[in-house]
ROFITOR-396473 format. One record per residue: z negated, y, x of N, C-alpha, C in turn. Coordinates in steps of 0.05 Angstrom, whole numbers, plus 5000, padded with zeros to 4 digits. Example, Ala and Ser with C-alpha at 12.3 -4.5 7.8 and 13.67 -1.06 7.14 Angstrom:
// residues 2
484448865264484449105246484449345264 485849555257485749795273484350015258 
END
This chain:
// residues 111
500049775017500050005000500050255018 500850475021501850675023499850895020 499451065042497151245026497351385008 500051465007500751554975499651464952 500651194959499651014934497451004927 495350944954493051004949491651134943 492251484944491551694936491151724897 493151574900495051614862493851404854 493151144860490650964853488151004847 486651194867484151314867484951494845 486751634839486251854832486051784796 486951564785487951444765484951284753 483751094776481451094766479051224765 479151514772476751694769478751824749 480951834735481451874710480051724691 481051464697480151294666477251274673 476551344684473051344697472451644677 474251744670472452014655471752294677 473452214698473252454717470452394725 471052514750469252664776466352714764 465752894745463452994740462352764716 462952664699461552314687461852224710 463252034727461751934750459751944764 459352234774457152294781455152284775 454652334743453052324723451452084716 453551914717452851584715451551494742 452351564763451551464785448751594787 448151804776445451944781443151754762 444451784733443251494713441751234730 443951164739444350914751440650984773 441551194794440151134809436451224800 436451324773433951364757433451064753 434950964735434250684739432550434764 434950504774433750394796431050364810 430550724813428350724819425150744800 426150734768424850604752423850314755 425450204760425449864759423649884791 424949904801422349984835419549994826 419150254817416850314812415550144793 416349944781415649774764415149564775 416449434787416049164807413549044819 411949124824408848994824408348864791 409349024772408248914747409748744741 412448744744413648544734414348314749 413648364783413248104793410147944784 408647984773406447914764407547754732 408447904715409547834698411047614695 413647664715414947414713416147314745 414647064757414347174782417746954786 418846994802420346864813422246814797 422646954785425047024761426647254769 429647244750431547444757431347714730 430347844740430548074717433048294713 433048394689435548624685433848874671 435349154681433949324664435849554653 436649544635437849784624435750034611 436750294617435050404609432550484617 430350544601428450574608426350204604 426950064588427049794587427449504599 425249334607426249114612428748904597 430748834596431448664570432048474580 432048404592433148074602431648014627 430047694624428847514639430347214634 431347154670431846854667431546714696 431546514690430346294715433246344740 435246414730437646384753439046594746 441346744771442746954764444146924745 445846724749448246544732447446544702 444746464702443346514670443446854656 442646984678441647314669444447384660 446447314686448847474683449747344648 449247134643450146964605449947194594 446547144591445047264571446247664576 446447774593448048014590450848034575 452047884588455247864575454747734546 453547564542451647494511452147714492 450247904506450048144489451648414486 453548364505455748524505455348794520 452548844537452748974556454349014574 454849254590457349224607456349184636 455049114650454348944677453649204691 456149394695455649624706453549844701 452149834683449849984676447449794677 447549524685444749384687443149394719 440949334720439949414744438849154751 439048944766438348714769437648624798 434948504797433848424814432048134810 431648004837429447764839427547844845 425147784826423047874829420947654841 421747654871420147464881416947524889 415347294887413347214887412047234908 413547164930412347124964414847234979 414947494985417347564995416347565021 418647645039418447475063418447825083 416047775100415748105111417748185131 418448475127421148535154420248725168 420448585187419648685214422648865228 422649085230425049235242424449325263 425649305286425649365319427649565323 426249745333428449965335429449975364 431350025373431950045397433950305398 432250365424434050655436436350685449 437950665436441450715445441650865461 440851065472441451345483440151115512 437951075507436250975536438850685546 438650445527440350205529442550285542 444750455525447250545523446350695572 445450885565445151085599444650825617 443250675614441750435630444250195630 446050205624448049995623450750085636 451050325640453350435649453950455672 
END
C-alpha cells in the first residue's frame, strides 16, 4: 500500500469513526473506565478471585471462569467489545521486580 493510500485509509476510518473529536472523547471514556475498574480491584479481586471480569460504564457486568466465556457472554448481549474494560482478577499475582539500568553509563563504558 502506498502512502497515499494509506493516508486516505486513515483518513476514512476516523471518518466512519465520527471524526477526530468523538475519538478522542471515547478514548478519554475509555480511559475513566479503566481507571475505575483499577481503583476497584482489591474489591473485586476479593469478590471474585481468579476470575475474568468486564466493566462497562460505571458497573461491573460480566463475571466468568475463562476469557473465551466473558468474551460469549458480551457478544451474548450485544455489547460492542470496544467499550468493555476487561481484566483477570488474579488472586496471587506474581511480584515485578524492575531493574533499571543506565544507558548513558552502559552505552559510554562499551564504546
Amino acid at each position: 500500500m502506498s502512502i497515499e493510500a494509506s493516508i486516505e485509509w486513515i483518513k476514512r476510518i476516523i471518518q466512519e469513526s465520527g471524526g477526530t473529536k468523538r475519538i478522542i472523547a471515547e478514548l478519554k471514556e475509555y480511559r475513566q473506565r479503566v481507571e475505575l475498574f483499577e481503583s476497584r480491584r482489591l474489591q473485586l479481586v476479593e469478590q471474585y478471585p481468579d476470575k475474568w471480569a468486564a466493566m462497562v460504564g460505571r458497573e461491573l457486568i460480566i463475571v466468568a471462569d475463562s476469557y473465551e466465556g466473558l468474551l460469549a457472554e458480551i457478544d451474548a448481549r450485544g455489547i460492542p467489545r470496544r467499550w468493555v474494560v476487561i481484566r483477570f482478577l488474579d488472586s496471587a499475582p506474581l511480584p515485578m521486580i524492575l531493574q533499571t539500568l543506565e544507558v548513558d553509563h552502559y552505552v559510554s563504558n562499551t564504546l
